[in-house]
C-alpha positions as CSV (number, residue, x, y, z in Angstrom):
1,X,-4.2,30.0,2.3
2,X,-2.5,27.4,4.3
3,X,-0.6,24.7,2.3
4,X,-1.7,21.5,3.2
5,X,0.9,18.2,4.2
6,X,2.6,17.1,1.1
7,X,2.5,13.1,0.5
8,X,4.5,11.8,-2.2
9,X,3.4,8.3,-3.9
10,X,6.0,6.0,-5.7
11,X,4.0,4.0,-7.8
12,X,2.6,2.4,-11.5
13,X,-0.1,3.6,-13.0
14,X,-3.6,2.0,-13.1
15,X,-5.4,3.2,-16.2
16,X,-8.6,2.1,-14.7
17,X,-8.5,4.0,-12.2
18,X,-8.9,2.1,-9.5
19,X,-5.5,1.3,-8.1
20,X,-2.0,2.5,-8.3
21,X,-0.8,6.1,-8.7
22,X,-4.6,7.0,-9.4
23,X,-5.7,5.3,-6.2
24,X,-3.1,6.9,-4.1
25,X,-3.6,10.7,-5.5
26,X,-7.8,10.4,-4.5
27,X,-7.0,8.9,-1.2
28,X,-4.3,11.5,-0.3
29,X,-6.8,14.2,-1.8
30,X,-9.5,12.5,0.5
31,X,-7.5,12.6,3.9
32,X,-6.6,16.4,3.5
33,X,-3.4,16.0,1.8
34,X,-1.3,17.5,-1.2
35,X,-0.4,14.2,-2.8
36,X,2.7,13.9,-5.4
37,X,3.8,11.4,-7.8
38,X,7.0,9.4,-8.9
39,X,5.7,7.0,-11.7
40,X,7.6,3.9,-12.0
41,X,5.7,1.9,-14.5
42,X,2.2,2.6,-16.9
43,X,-0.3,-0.4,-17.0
44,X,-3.0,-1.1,-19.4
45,X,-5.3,-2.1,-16.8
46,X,-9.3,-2.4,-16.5
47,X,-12.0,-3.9,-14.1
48,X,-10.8,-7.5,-15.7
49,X,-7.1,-8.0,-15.2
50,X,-3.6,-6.1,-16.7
51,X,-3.1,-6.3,-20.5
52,X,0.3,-4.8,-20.3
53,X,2.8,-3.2,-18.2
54,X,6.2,-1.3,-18.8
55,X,8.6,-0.2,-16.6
56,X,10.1,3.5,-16.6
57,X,13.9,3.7,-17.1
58,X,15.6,4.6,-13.7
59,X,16.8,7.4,-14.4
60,X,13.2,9.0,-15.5
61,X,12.2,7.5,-11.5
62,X,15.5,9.5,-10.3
63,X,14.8,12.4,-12.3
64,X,11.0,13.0,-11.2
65,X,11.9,12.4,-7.5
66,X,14.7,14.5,-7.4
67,X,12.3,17.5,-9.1
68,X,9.8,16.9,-6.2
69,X,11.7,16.8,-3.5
70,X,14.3,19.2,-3.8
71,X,11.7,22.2,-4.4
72,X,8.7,21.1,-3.0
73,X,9.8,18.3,-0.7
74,X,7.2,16.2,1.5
75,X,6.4,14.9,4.8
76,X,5.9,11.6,3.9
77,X,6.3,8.5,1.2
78,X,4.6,5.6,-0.2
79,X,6.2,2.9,-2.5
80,X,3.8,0.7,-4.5
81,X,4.8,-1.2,-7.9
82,X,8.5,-1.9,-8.5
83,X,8.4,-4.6,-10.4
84,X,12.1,-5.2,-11.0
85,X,15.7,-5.1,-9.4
86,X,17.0,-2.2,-10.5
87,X,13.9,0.2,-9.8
88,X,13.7,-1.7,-6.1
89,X,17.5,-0.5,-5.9
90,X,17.1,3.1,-7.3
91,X,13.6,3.8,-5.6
92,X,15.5,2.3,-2.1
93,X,18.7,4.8,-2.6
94,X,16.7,7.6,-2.7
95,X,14.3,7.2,0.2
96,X,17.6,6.3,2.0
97,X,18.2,10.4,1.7
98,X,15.1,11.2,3.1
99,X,14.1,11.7,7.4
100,X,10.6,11.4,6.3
101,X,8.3,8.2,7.2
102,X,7.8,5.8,4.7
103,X,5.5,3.2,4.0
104,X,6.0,0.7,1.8
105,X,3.6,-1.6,0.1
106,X,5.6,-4.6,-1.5
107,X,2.9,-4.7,-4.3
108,X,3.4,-8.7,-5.9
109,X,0.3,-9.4,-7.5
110,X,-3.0,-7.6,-8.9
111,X,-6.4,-8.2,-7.5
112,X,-6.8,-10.2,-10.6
113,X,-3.7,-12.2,-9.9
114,X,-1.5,-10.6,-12.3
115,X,2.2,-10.7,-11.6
116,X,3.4,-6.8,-10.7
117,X,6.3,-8.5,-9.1
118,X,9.5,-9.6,-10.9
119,X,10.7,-12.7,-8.8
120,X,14.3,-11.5,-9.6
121,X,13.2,-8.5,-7.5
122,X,12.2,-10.5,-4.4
123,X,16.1,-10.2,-3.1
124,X,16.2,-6.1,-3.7
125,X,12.8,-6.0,-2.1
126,X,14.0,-8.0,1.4
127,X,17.5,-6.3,1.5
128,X,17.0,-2.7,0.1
129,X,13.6,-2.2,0.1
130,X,12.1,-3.1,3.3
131,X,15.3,-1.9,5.5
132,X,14.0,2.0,4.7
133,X,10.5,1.0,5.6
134,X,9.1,3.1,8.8
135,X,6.0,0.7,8.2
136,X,5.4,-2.4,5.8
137,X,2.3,-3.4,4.6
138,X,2.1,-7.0,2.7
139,X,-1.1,-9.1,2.7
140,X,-0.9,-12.6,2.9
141,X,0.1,-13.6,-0.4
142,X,3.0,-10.9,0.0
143,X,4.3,-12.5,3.1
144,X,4.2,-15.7,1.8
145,X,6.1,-14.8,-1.6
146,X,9.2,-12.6,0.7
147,X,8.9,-15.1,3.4
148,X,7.7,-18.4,2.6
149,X,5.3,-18.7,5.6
150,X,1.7,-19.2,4.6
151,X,-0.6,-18.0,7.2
152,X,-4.2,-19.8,7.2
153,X,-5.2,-18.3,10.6
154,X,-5.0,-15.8,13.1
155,X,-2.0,-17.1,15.2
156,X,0.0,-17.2,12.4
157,X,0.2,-13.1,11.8
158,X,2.9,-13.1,14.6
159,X,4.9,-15.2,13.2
160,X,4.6,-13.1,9.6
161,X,4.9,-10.1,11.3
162,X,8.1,-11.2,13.1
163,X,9.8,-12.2,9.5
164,X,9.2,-9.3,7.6
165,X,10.5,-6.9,10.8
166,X,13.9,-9.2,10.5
167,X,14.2,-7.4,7.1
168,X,14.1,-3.9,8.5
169,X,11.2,-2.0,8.4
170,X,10.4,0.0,12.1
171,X,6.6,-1.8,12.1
172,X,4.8,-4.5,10.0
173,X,1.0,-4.2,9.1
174,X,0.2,-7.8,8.1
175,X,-2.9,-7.5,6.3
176,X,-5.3,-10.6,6.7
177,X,-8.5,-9.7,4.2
178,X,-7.5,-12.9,2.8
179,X,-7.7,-15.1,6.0
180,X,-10.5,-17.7,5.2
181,X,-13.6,-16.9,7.0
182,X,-15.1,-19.3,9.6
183,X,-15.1,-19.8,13.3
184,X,-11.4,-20.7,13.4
185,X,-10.3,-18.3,11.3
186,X,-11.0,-14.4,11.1
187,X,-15.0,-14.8,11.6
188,X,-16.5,-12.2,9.8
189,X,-14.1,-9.6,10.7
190,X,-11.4,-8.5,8.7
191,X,-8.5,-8.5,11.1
192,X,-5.0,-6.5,10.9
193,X,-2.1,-6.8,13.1
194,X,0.5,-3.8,14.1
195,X,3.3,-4.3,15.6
196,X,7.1,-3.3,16.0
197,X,8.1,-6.5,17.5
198,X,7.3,-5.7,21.2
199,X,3.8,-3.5,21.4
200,X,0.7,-5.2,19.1
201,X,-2.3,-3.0,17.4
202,X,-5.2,-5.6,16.5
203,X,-7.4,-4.2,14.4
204,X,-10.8,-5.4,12.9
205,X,-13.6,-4.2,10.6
206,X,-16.7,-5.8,9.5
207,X,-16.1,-7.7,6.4
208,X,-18.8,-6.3,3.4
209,X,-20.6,-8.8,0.8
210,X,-18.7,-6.7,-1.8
211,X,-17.2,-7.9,-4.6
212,X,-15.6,-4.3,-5.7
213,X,-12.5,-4.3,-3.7
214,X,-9.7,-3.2,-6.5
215,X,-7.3,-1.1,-5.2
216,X,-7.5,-1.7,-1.1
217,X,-4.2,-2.8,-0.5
218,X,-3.1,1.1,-2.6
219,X,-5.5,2.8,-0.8
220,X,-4.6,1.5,2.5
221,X,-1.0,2.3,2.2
222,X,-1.6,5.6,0.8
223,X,-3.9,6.9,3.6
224,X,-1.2,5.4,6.5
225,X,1.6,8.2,4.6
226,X,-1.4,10.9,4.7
227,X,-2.0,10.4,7.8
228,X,1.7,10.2,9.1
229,X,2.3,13.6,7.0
230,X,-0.6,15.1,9.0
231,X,1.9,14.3,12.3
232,X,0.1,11.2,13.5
233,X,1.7,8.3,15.0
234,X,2.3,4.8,13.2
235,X,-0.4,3.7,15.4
236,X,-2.9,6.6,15.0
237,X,-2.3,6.6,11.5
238,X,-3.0,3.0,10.7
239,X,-5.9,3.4,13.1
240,X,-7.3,5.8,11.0
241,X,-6.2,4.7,7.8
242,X,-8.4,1.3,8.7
243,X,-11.4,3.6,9.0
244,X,-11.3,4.8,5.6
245,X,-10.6,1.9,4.0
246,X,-13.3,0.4,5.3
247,X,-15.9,2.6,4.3
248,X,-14.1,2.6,0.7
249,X,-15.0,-1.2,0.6
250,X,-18.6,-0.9,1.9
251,X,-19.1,1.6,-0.8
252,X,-16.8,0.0,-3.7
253,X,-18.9,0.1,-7.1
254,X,-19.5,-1.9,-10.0
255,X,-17.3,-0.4,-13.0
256,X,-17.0,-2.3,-16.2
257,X,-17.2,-6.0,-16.7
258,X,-15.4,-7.6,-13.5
259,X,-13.9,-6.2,-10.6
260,X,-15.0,-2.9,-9.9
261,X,-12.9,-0.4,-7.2
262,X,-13.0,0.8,-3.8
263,X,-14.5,4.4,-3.2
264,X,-11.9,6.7,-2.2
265,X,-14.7,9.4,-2.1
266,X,-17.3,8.4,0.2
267,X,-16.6,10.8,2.6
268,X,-16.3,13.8,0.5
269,X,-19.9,13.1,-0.3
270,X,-20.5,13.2,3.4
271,X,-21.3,9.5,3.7
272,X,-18.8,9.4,7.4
């Protein structure tokens, strides 16, 4: 049988399920991809918030890469939760080995607005981080805790996307699910921009009266590195990655008492 494109996720677990390493493996499994895992940090986490988190030590992040990579290797990479200097640091020295893309996903907060982001990390994120990024992909309150800019419409996803290129990264995805809905905002679309500074990729999707959205921002990244280890473009990939993310939402479920997660297998039930 023919082995499949390997994508590697670089990530904290979600013991719910819904986000995280655990989001990252279904969505890799769902676009057609072997997908592999560095754990950086174990959550207790349900549909209601994080109870807990713990970091792994560095050198158990070094050691699990390193057994990856040099035997099975992989086409592609996806950083998620580092939540403190000296992971950022570690994690950002060893992609720096890699010609692989990678996308990074500077994870700062939970859906439930739980802090997955040590502010003494904000500095390793911006200098180390980003600079290895092929694409970055913060939503809004991500761009405004690296940058300071607060975007409250449209317009202003330029001007985020121009501030987190000027830390490194070969494209920004500025993710605006969190723009305010209304006629001067993002209507009821859920708008995206793409760029690398000169060309611009605008994409929208419907937005869904759907509460269950845990995990979008994961799933999202995750499925731009499947994609780019299938051979697509940045372009093609985000493209495509939007498609499934959107049809995750529309079918996101209740699970537990709050906040229930996206689906990451609508289409293997032949639902698109």
């Amino acid at each position: 049988m023919q082995t499949p494109p390997r994508a590697l996720t670089i990530a904290g677990s979600d013991s719910g399920g819904g986000a995280g390493i655990q989001a990252d493996l279904k969505t890799m499994l769902a676009l057609g991809t072997h997908g592999m895992s560095v754990l950086t940090a174990v959550t207790a986490q349900n549909s209601l918030g994080v109870q807990g988190a713990w970091d792994l030590p560095a050198e158990a992040v070094r050691a699990q890469f390193r057994s990856v990579v040099d035997d099975i290797g992989t086409q592609a990479v996806k950083t998620g939760m580092l939540s403190s200097p000296e992971l950022v640091g570690t994690v950002a020295g060893l992609l720096a080995e890699l010609d692989v893309p990678v996308v990074v996903d500077p994870v700062g907060v939970s859906k439930h607005g739980d802090a997955l982001l040590a502010a003494t990390a904000l500095d390793a994120v911006r200098t180390k981080l980003l600079p290895t990024a092929t694409v970055a992909t913060p939503n809004l309150d991500e761009v405004a805790q690296l940058t300071g800019i607060r975007v409250r419409e449209e317009d202003g996803m330029r001007r985020a996307a121009d501030a987190i290129l000027a830390f490194g990264p070969r494209w920004a995805l500025i993710k605006g699910g969190h723009l305010p809905t209304g006629p001067d905002h993002a209507g009821n679309s859920a708008v995206d921009l793409l760029t690398d500074g000169s060309e611009e990729h605008w994409l929208r999707a419907p937005r869904y009266d759907n509460r269950h959205t845990h995990g979008t921002g994961c799933t999202l990244a995750s499925a731009v590195a499947a994609r780019l280890a299938h051979g697509d473009t940045v372009p093609q990939a985000v493209a495509a990655a939007k498609d499934y993310v959107t049809g995750a939402l529309a079918a996101g479920f209740r699970l537990g008492a709050g906040i229930g997660p996206v689906d990451h297998g609508w289409r293997l039930r032949g639902d698109g």
